[in-house]
Structure formats: structure tokens, C-alpha cells
ZAMI-11949 format. One record per residue (C-alpha): x, y, z; residue in three letters. Coordinates in steps of 0.05 Angstrom, whole numbers, plus 5000, padded with zeros to 4 digits. Layout:
N
XYZala;...
This chain:
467
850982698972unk;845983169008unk;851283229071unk;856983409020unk;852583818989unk;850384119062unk;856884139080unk;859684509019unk;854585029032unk;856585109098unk;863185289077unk;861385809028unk;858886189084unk;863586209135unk;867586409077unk;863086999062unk;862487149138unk;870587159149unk;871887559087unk;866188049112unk;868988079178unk;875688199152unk;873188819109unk;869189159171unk;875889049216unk;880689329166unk;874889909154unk;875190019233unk;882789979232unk;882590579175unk;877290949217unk;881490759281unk;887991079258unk;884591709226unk;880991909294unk;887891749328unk;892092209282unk;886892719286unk;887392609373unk;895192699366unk;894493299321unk;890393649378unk;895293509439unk;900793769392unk;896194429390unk;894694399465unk;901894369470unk;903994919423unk;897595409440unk;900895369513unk;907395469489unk;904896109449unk;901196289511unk;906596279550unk;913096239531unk;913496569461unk;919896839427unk;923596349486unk;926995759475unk;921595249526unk;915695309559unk;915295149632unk;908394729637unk;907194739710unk;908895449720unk;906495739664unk;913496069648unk;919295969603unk;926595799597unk;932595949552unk;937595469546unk;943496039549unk;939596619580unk;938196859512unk;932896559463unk;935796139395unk;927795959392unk;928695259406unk;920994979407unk;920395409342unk;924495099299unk;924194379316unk;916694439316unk;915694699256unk;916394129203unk;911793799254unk;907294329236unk;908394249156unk;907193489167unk;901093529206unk;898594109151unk;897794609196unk;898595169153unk;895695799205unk;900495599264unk;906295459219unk;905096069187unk;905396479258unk;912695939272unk;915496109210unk;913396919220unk;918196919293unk;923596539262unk;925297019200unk;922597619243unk;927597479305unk;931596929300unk;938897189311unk;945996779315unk;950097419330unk;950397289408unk;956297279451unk;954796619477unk;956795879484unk;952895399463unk;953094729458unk;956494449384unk;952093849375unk;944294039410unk;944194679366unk;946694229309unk;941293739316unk;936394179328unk;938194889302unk;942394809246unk;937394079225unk;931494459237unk;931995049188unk;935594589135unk;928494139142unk;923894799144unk;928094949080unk;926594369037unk;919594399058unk;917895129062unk;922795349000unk;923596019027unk;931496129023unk;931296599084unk;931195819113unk;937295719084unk;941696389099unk;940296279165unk;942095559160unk;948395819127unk;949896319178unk;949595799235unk;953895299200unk;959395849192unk;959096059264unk;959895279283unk;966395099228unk;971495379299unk;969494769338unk;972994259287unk;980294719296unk;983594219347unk;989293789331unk;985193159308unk;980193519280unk;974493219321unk;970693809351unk;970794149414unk;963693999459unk;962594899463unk;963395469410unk;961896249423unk;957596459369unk;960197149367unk;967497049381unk;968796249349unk;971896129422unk;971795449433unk;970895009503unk;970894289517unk;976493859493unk;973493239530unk;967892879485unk;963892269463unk;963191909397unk;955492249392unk;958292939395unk;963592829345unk;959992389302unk;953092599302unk;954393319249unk;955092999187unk;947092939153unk;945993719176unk;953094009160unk;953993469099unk;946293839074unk;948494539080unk;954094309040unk;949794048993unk;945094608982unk;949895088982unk;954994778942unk;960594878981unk;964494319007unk;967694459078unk;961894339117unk;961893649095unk;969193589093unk;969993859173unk;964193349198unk;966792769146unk;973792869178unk;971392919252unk;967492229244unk;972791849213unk;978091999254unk;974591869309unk;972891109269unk;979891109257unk;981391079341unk;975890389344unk;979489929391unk;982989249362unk;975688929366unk;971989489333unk;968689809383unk;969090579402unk;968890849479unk;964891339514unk;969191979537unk;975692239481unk;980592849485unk;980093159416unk;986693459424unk;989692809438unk;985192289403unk;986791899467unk;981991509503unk;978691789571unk;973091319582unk;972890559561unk;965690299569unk;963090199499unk;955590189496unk;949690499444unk;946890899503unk;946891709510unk;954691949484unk;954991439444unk;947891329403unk;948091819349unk;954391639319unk;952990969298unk;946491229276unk;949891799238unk;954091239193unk;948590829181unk;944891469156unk;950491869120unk;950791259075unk;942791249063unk;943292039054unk;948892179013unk;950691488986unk;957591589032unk;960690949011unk;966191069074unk;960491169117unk;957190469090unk;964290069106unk;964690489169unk;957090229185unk;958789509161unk;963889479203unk;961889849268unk;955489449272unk;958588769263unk;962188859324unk;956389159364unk;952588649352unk;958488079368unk;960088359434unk;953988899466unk;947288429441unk;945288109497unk;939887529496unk;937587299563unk;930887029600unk;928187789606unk;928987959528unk;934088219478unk;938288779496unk;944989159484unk;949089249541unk;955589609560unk;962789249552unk;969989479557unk;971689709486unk;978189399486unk;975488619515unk;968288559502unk;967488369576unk;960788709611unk;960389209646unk;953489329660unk;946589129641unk;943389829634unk;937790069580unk;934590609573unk;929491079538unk;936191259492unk;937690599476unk;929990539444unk;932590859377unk;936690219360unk;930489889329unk;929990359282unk;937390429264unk;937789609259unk;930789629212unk;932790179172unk;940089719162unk;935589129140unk;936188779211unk;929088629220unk;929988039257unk;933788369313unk;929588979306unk;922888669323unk;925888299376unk;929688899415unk;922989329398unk;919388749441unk;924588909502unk;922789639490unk;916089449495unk;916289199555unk;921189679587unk;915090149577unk;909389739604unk;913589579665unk;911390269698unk;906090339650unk;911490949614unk;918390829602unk;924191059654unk;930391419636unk;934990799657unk;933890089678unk;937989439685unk;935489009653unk;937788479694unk;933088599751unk;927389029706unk;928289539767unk;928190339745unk;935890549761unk;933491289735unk;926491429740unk;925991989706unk;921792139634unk;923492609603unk;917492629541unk;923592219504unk;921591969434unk;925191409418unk;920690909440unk;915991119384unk;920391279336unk;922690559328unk;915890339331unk;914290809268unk;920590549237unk;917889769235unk;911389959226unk;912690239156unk;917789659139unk;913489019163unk;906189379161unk;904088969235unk;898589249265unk;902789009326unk;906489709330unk;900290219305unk;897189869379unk;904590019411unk;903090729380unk;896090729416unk;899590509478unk;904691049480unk;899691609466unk;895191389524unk;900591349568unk;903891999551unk;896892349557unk;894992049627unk;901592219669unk;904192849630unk;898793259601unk;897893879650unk;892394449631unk;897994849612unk;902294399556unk;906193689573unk;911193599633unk;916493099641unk;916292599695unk;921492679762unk;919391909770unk;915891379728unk;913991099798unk;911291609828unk;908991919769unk;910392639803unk;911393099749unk;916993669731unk;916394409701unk;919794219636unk;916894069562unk;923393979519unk;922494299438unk;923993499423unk;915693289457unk;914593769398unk;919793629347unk;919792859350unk;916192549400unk;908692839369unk;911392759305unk;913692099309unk;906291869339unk;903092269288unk;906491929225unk;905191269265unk;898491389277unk;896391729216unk;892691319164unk;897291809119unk;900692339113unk;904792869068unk;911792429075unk;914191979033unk;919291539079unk;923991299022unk;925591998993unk;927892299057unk;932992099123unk;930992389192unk;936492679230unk;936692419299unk;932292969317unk;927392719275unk;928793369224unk;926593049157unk;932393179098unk;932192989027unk;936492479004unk;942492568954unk;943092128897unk;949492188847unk;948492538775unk;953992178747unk;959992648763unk;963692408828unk;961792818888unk;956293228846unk;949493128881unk;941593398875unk;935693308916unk;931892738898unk;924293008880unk;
């Protein structure tokens, strides 16, 4: 009886000693994350500090040279904009403040210049929709306005998909060869302005451009990479959810989450069934998605890349957790292979076919993404991993560079306005014990812009902002 009673005593406190060592460990897991938020807050400043240093009123600082660059030899304020709901998330009221006082102050679409249709939709048009809803200043939103009329030209070809270029002066329009990202990746920001303005057509133009281009799927379901919009033929057959092609099956998973599109949830449905039939790809190095003739499902290739990293997210936000966790875990290790991710590599093999990094985000957003849906601790250390490694090969004394080779690790005079406007933000909300966003009232744009969903009041096509 003494030895049961020994025993039982025994028992009590290993219980008291586990559930005490489980409190200090979640108490340094708390005090963990804080100090990391708080490390990723301060590289965003070294970043942006340099950038103000540097290369203000341009559209990209040059890190290595301490100079700038405009993506069409005259500034739309790229870094700007798609920092600045970083900024609003982060609560950094003073440098927002001095963001939000060049934007109003200079930002001008009256240029006689082409740009490029989907980049300033993403992050131009996405940007000051986001700074909008958060900031509530309507100059936000006239200027949001003004860039969504300047944009409507692109959708006047024959199918109604849009041309790749528009003039922002003249409505000229260039590029009649495109991919399923640049046609179908304009809904959430057009669909928004539509929204908040209440006027239909920029929803109707983007809804239009996206299912027609649906419409030409192949007899198995899956889109290709290259299209004439003046046709609607088909230039380029490889069917894949890498770079041209990403966005759009992102864009009808999302238009469904954002706006309750129930054409974009069959559209979804649909489209991912047969991704998933004919591009997964389970072999001994991991789960992948690979590239396949559109019209056979036979391979093609064996390529991923830092791109194809937002397909975790996509497939958890769908409800897919099972094949998000386990193409997250090839991601993973796509990453720790060179210690930072490449641009491109077969899979295959595991050998770099681009080597290039380019301070890409995806990585991390899908990471964030399964972090808030399963809560493993597993992807706040993925966060820690990424953050180290981004810090040791691309921090220079004068902002973040990209990488010419994940090799090598020799770096290049670049720091794109998306290490800013995703890639920081994305570690930040990962990292951060918490923070001023609440996941389930809001869809990111694939440039990581935050927007407020739409919910139905009750009259057909009649939407608010959900508070």
C-alpha cells in the first residue's frame, strides 16, 4: 500500500512538473514571437529609412548603389503605396503619415505612358483601394477611381479579355498576346472599386475577362499558358500554377471568398478539381505540381518555383489542408536546400534551374496562411527560418537586395516595393503574437493588399463592407 501510495505521489508531480513546463514554454513562445515581430518591424524600417534616404518620390530603391529606379522612367510611387498598409499594420503611424503625405501630395496618373495592365493593378490600383479602407481618407479612393478609369481601354478587344499594355494618357492599348494571370488576376481590385463606388462596369469588364477566358478551359479543364485576346485562341499549351498562370486560379478561389461570386465558386470547384487530377505530383522527393499539356494531362516538366509557394495558401484557404501542409513541407524544403529559396528548380533532381531570389514572398505567405488555420508552431519556426535567412544573404547597410544566385549568394541592386508590400508583411503577421487584422473579415489580393469582404444585404447584387 506504501508503494501505491509512493507511487501515486510520484505521479502527482511529474504532473505538476509537465504542466509547469508547459506554461514557461508557451510563456517563452509568447515572449519569442513578440521580440520577433518587434525584429521584423525594424528591418521593415531599415528598409524603408533607406528607401526615404535614397530613392524618395521614385518608384524603387537601388540597395547596392544607393540610387533609384522607375519602372517607366517616370515615378507611379511604387514602394509607397504597396508599403503603406504594411505600415498601418505594423502601427507605424509617423512613417505612414510621411507615405500617405507623398501619395496625395504627388501621386499623378495623367502620364503619357504604357504601363503594364495587371502589376499596376495589383499593386497600384490594390494598394490605394487597401490604404482606403484602412486610412478612410476618400482622396484614397478618387485616386483609386481615377486609375481604374484610365485602365477600363485594355478590356476593348474582341473577347473582351484585356490587352497585357494601356497608355494612361491616351487609352492606347499594346499586347494582344497574354496568360490566364493577366487576364484573370483584376477582378478583387476592379470588382472593390466597383463596390465602393457603386458603379458596376469595373466589375462587369474584369468578371467578363475571367470567364471567358474559363470558358476557353480545354476538354479536361485545364487552361494554358500564352492566349491571343483578339482571337481567344490558344498560343501556348503547357498548363501549370507557375508565373502566367498563378493568380488566376487564385483570383476564383478569392472572388468567391470576397464577393460571394457564386460563378467564381463553380469556376474554383471546377478549375481545382482538375489541377489537382492531372498537375499534383507525389513522388520520393515530396508533393508538388508540375506542368502538363492542357489538352492530355501528359508532363511536361517537373519545375517549382518560389511562384508556385502561394498554392499552400490558396489550397488552405479552399479547405485543402491536407494537401496544403504537405506541398508547404516541399516548399520547405525547396528553401533549406540552399539555405533560401531559388527562383526555379526541378524537382526531380532538387538542382536550382534559376538561381535567382528575388526577396519573393510566397514562401511565407503560405506559411502565415496555415499557421492561422491549424495554429502549429511548426510554421511560426518556418517564419523564424525565413527571417534569418532573408537577413543573412540580403540585408546590405543600405536596405535589402535580391540575390543573382542562391548558390553563390552574390547579390543584385534591386529591392522590389513587394520585400515591402508582402514579403515583411507577411513575416510580420506570422511572427507577431498579434496584430491589428482580423483574417476572416478581409481577402488579400495577390499582392498581399488587404480588402474587406462583401457580404449580400438581401437585394441581389447589393453589397456593404463587412465591419
Amino acid at each position: 500500500m506504501k508503494t501505491i501510495r509512493n507511487l501515486a505521489h510520484s505521479m502527482r508531480l511529474i504532473m505538476i512538473l509537465l504542466m509547469f513546463s508547459k506554461i514557461c514554454c508557451t510563456s517563452e513562445i509568447k515572449i519569442d514571437k513578440a521580440e520577433m515581430s518587434k525584429k521584423v518591424k525594424l528591418e521593415f524600417l531599415h528598409a524603408w529609412n533607406n528607401y526615404k534616404k535614397y530613392a524618395w518620390g521614385h518608384d524603387a530603391l537601388k540597395p547596392l548603389s544607393k540610387g533609384y529606379f522607375d519602372w517607366y522612367g517616370e515615378s507611379l510611387l511604387m514602394t509607397p503605396i504597396d508599403a503603406y498598409d504594411t505600415m498601418i499594420l505594423m502601427g507605424l503611424g509617423a512613417k505612414s503619415g510621411e507615405a500617405k503625405e507623398l501619395i496625395l501630395s504627388k501621386l499623378s496618373f495623367d502620364k503619357d505612358i504604357y504601363v503594364s495592365n495587371f502589376e499596376i493593378t495589383i499593386r497600384l490600383l490594390g494598394g490605394l483601394l487597401s490604404a482606403y479602407e484602412l486610412d478612410g481618407d476618400r482622396r484614397f479612393l478618387n485616386l483609386a477611381t481615377d486609375l481604374g478609369d484610365r485602365l477600363l481601354p485594355v478590356f476593348r478587344s474582341r473577347t473582351g479579355m484585356p490587352y497585357q499594355k494601356v497608355n494612361l494618357k491616351t487609352g492606347k492599348t499594346q499586347g494582344e498576346v497574354s496568360n490566364p494571370a493577366e487576364i484573370g488576376t483584376l477582378l478583387m481590385e476592379l470588382g472593390t472599386l466597383s463596390k465602393l463606388t457603386n458603379n458596376p462596369v469595373y466589375y462587369n469588364k474584369a468578371k467578363k475577362a475571367q470567364t471567358e477566358l474559363f470558358k476557353r478551359r480545354s476538354s479536361i479543364g485545364l487552361v494554358g499558358s500564352t492566349i491571343d485576346v483578339e482571337t481567344g485562341e490558344w498560343l501556348g499549351r503547357e498548363s501549370c500554377i507557375s508565373g502566367g498562370t498563378d493568380a488566376y486560379y487564385e483570383y476564383l478561389l478569392k472572388c468567391w471568398v470576397l464577393f460571394g461570386d457564386e460563378d467564381c465558386k463553380k469556376m474554383w470547384e471546377s478549375s481545382i478539381e482538375a489541377v489537382n487530377k492531372y498537375l499534383a505530383d507525389s513522388v520520393s522527393t515530396g508533393f508538388w505540381y508540375r506542368q502538363v499539356d492542357m489538352d492530355t494531362g501528359a508532363q511536361i516538366s517537373t519545375h517549382f518555383g518560389a511562384l508556385d509557394a502561394f498554392f499552400p495558401a490558396v489550397l488552405s484557404l479552399g479547405g485543402d489542408l491536407d494537401r496544403a501542409e504537405k506541398l508547404q513541407k516541399s516548399c520547405f524544403k525547396m528553401w533549406t536546400k540552399f539555405d533560401i529559396e531559388p527562383e526555379l528548380m526541378d524537382y526531380g533532381n532538387m538542382k536550382a534551374v534559376d538561381t535567382r531570389y528575388f526577396l519573393r514572398p510566397e514562401n511565407i505567405e503560405s506559411a502565415y496562411y496555415l499557421y492561422h488555420y491549424t495554429k502549429n508552431e511548426a510554421y511560426f519556426e518556418m517564419g523564424r527560418t525565413y527571417y534569418q535567412s532573408i537577413k543573412k544573404y540580403c540585408r546590405t547597410k543600405y536596405g535589402y537586395a535580391a540575390l543573382n544566385s542562391v548558390i553563390t549568394k552574390e547579390k543584385d541592386d534591386q529591392m522590389e516595393s513587394f520585400f515591402l508590400g508582402e514579403t515583411l508583411k507577411y513575416l510580420y503577421l506570422l511572427l507577431a503574437p498579434e496584430n491589428r487584422l482580423r483574417f476572416d473579415d478581409i481577402v488579400f489580393n495577390t499582392e498581399a493588399h488587404p480588402l474587406k469582404r462583401f457580404t449580400k444585404t438581401g437585394v441581389s447584387g447589393t453589397f456593404r463592407v463587412s465591419d
